[in-house]
C-alpha positions in Angstrom: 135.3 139.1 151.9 135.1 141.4 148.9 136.8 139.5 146.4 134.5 136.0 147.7 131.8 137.9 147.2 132.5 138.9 143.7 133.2 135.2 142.7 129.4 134.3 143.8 127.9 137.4 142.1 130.2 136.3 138.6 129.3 132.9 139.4 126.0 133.5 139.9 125.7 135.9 137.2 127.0 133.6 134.9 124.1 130.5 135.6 121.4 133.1 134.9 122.7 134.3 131.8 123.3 130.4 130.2 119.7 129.7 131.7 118.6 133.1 130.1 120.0 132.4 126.9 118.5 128.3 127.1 115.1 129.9 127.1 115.8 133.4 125.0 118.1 131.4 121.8 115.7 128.4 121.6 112.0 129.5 122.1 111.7 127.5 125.9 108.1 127.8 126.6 106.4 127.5 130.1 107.8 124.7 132.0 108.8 122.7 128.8 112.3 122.3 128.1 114.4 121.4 125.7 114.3 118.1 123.9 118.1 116.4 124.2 118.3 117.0 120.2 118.0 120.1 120.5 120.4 120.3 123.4 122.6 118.4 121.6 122.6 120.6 118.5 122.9 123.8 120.8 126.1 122.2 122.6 128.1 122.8 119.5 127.3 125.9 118.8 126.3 128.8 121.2 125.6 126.4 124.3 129.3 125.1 123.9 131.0 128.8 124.4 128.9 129.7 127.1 130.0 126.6 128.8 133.8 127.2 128.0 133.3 130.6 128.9 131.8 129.3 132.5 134.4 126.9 133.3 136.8 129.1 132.5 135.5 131.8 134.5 134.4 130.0 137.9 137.3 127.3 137.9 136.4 124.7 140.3 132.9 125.8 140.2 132.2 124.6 136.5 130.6 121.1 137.8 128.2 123.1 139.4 126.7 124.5 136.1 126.2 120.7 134.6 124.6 119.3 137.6 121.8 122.3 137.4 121.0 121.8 134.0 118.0 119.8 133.4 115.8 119.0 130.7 112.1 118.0 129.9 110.1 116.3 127.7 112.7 113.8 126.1 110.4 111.0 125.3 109.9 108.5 122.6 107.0 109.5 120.1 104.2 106.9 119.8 105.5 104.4 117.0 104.5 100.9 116.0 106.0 97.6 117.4 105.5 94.0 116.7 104.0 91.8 119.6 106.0 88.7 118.8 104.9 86.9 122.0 101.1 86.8 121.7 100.3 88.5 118.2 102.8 87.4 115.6 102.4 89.9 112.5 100.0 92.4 114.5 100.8 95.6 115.2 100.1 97.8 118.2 101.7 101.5 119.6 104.2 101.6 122.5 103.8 102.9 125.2 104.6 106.7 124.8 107.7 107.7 126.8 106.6 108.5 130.5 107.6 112.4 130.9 110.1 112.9 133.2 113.1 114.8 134.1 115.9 113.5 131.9 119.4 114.7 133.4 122.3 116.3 131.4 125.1 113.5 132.5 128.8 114.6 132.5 131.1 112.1 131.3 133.1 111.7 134.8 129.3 109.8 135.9 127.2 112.2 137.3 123.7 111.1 137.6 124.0 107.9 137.1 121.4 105.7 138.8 121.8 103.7 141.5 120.8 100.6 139.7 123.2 97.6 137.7 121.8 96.7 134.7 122.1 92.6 134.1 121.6 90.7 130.3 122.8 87.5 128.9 123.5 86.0 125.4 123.5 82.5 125.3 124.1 80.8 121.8 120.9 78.9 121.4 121.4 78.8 117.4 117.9 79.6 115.3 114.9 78.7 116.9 111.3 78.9 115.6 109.2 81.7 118.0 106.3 80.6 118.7 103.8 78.2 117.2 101.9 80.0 114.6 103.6 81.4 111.5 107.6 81.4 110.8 109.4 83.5 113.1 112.3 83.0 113.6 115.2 84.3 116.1 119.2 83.7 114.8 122.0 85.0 116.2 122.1 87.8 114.0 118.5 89.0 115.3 119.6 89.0 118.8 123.0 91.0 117.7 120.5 93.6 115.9 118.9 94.0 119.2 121.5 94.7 121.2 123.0 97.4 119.8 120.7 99.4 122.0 123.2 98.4 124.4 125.5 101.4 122.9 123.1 103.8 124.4 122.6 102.5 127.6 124.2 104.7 131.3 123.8 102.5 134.0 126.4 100.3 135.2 125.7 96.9 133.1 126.7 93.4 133.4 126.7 90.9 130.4 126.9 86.9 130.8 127.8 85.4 127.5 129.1 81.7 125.9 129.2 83.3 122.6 133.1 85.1 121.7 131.5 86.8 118.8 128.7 89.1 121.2 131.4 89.3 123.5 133.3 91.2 121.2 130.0 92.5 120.0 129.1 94.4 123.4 133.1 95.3 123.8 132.7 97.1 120.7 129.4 99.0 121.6 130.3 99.8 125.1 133.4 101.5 124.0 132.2 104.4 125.6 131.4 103.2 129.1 134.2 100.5 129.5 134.1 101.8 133.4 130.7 100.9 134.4 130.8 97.8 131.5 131.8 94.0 133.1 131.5 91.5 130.2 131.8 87.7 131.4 133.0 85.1 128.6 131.5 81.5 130.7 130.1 78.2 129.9 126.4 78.5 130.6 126.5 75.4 132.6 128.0 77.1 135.2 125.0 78.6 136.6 122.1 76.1 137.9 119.5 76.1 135.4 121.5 74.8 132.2 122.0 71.9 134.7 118.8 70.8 134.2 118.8 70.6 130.1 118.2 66.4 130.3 115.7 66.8 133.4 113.6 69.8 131.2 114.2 67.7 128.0 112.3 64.1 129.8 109.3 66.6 130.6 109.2 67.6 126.8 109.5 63.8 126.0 106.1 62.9 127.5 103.6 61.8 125.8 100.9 64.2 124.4 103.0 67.2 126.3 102.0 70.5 124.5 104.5 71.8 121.9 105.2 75.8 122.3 108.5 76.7 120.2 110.6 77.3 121.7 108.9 77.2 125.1 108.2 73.7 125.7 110.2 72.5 123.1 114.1 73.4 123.7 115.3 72.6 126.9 118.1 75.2 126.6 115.3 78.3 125.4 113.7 77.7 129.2 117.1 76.9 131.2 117.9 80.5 129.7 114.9 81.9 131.0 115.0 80.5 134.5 119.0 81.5 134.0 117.9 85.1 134.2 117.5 85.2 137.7 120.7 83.0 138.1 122.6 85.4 137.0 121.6 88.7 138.7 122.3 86.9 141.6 125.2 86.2 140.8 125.9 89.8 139.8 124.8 90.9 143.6 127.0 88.8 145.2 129.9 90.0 143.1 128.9 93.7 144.0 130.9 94.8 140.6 129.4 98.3 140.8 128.1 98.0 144.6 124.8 99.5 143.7 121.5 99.2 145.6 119.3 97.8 143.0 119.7 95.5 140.1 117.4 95.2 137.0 116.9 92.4 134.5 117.0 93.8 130.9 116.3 90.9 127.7 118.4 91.6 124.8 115.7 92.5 122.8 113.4 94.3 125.3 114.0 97.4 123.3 113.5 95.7 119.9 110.8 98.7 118.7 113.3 101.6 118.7 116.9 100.2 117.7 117.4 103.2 115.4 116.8 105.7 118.3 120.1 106.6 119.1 119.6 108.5 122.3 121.5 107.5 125.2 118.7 106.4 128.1 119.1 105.1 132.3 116.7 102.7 133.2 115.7 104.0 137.0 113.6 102.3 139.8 110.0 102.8 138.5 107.9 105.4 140.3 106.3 104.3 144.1 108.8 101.5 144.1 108.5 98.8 146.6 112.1 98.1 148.1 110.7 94.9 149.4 109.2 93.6 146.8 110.4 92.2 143.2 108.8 94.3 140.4 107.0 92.9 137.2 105.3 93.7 134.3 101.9 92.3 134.6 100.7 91.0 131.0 97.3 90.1 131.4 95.0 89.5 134.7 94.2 85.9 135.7 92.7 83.5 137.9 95.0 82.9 141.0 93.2 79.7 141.5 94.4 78.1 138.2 96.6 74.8 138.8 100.1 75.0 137.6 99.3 71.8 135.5 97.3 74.1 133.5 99.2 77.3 133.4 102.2 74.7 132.4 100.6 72.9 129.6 98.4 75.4 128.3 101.4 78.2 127.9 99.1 80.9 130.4 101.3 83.8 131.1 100.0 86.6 134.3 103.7 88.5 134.0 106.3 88.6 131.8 110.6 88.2 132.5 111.5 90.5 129.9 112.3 92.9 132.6 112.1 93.3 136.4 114.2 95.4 139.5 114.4 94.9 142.4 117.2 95.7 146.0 120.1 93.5 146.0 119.0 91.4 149.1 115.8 91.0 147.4 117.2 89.4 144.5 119.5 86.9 146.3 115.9 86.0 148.0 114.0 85.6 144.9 116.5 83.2 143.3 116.7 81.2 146.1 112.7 80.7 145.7 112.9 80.6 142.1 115.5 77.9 142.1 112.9 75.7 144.6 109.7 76.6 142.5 111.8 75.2 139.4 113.2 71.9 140.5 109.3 71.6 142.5 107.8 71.7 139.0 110.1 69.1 137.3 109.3 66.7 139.9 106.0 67.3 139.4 106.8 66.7 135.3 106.0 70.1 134.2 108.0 72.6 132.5 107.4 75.6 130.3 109.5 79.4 130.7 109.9 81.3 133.7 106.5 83.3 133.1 104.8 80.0 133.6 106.4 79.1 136.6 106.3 82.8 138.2 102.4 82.5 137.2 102.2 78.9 139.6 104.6 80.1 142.2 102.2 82.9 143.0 98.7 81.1 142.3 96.9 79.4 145.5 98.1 76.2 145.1 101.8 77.3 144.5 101.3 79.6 147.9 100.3 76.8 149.8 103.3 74.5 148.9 105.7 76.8 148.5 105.1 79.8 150.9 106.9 82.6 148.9 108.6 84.9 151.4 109.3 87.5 148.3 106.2 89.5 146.9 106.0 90.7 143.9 105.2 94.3 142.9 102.7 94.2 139.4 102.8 96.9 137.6 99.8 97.3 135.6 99.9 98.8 131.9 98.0 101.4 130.9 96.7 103.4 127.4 96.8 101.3 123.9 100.6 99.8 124.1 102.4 96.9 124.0 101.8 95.4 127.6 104.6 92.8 127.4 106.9 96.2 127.4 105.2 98.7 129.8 107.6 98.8 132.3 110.9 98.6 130.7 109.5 102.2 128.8 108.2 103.6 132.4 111.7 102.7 133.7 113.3 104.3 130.8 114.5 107.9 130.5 116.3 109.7 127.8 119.4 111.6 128.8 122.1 114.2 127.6 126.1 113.0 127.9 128.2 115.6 127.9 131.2 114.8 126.2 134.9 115.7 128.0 
């Protein structure tokens, strides 16, 4: 009983003095913590022998000292960003990091969220974005983009026709080839890119608005309405078996591709597990017709991002599928933020009684609003390295 008790007064003993010396050696004050730089520079100094020094002390007990370290206050600074989508060549502030516990992850995986991460990369060639100026989106911009990827904790899932970001993503998920499942596949494969010729004779119609890419490459909106395909599709494999799967676009994180802080993206705060979350990007009219929100481009959320449960997802794309083949028999086609927009507005209620809600989160302060949740979702993180 003696000697037991001298283990958990050396063990004990040991976690004060590293959190003594956390606050004492680098000038913690109040309840703000360390920033993960500065964690990160500590570690190989100082902070690295008192961790030896405690795993070889307490043995089996050394987990225990990694999972009660915490740190504050590791968010993204207010920068600038480019809103390609509504504003092209304008610049507006992100959305400042949401402050938050960011948890010091061990390489074996603790910490990691509950929630699969799902993208795709499908070789669409250059295409002009959108219909003022001359932006442009290659291959090489979304390969820029993705190298955010690198960074990334959570489990993640990648559909791809392309061999070179295959190889791409192998290559940046090095690192976390355990929770990484990277699938080579013809895009036809999954329902939407099915529907190229049906989506191209809507195009074709006489006097139908032109919105590059939008309502002018069949294959830029079977990708978008693929989105949903495909996280689907990653449920009912249950790679990781997690509770709750998340949409990320390649480029979502666009702004800060030089930030080279490793990040989880984590259910967003008062979370509705019944419900589908989404990004609203401006308020409007739920009694608009969906031949209007079609042709005139209007856009109430946006798909750049959204999480939801498992079953809720295999429910959504279900309803997603039927509002999309609904609207091409009705000769209208756009992305899938136009046809989100007429699934939920009073005449897409009344014909196609949606059984899934969604859950809008509403953006707040001076940001980007096409990226508010993605950043509220987002939280910086410490690896430690084995």
């Amino acid at each position: 009983m003696g000697k037991c008790k001298g283990k958990l007064i050396v063990l004990g003993s040991s976690i004060t003095g590293i959190y003594f010396l956390l606050f004492s050696q680098f000038g913690v004050e109040k309840s703000i913590w360390m920033k993960s730089g500065t964690f990160q520079k500590a570690a190989s100094g100082v902070m690295a022998d008192i961790l030896h020094f405690s795993r070889k002390l307490t043995g089996r007990y050394a987990e225990s000292i990694n999972k009660l370290l915490f740190v504050r206050n590791c968010g993204v600074n207010v920068s600038q960003t480019e809103d390609n989508e509504k504003n092209p060549g304008k610049f507006s502030p992100l959305f400042p990091f949401v402050d938050g516990n960011c948890t010091i992850i061990p390489r074996d995986g603790y910490g990691t969220p509950n929630l699969t991460v799902v993208t795709a990369y499908w070789n669409l060639g250059t295409f002009q974005k959108g219909s003022i100026g001359n932006l442009h989106f290659s291959t090489n911009t979304y390969f820029q983009w993705a190298t955010v990827f690198q960074y990334l904790v959570n489990p993640l899932v990648v559909y791809t026709d392309s061999k070179e970001f295959k190889v791409l993503m192998e290559t940046l998920r090095s690192e976390h080839v355990q929770n990484t499942k990277i699938f080579l596949t013809n895009r036809t494969e999954f329902w939407p890119f099915q529907l190229t010729d049906k989506i191209q004779s809507v195009f074709d119609q006489p006097g139908y608005p032109k919105y590059s890419p939008n309502t002018v490459k069949p294959e830029y909106s079977a990708a978008q309405h693929a989105k949903y395909a495909v996280v689907a599709e990653s449920v009912r494999k249950q790679i990781f078996n997690t509770s709750f799967y998340a949409w990320l676009d390649v480029g979502y994180f666009r702004d800060i591709v030089d930030r080279k802080e490793f990040f989880i993206l984590d259910i967003p705060p008062e979370f509705d597990s019944k419900r589908i979350s989404f990004n609203r990007v401006s308020d409007q009219p739920m009694s608009l017709e969906p031949f209007t929100i079609f042709r005139d481009n209007i856009v109430w959320v946006g798909g750049g991002f959204f999480v939801a449960s498992g079953d809720v997802i295999l429910q959504f794309d279900q309803l997603y599928h039927k509002a999309v083949l609904h609207y091409l028999d009705l000769k209208l086609m756009n992305s899938d933020q136009q046809v989100l927009y007429s699934m939920y507005s009073v005449r897409g209620r009344e014909t196609l009684k949606p059984e899934v809600e969604l859950q809008l989160f509403i953006p707040t302060g001076d940001g980007n609003v096409w990226f508010y949740l993605g950043y509220l979702c987002r939280k910086e993180v410490v690896v430690l390295k084995s």
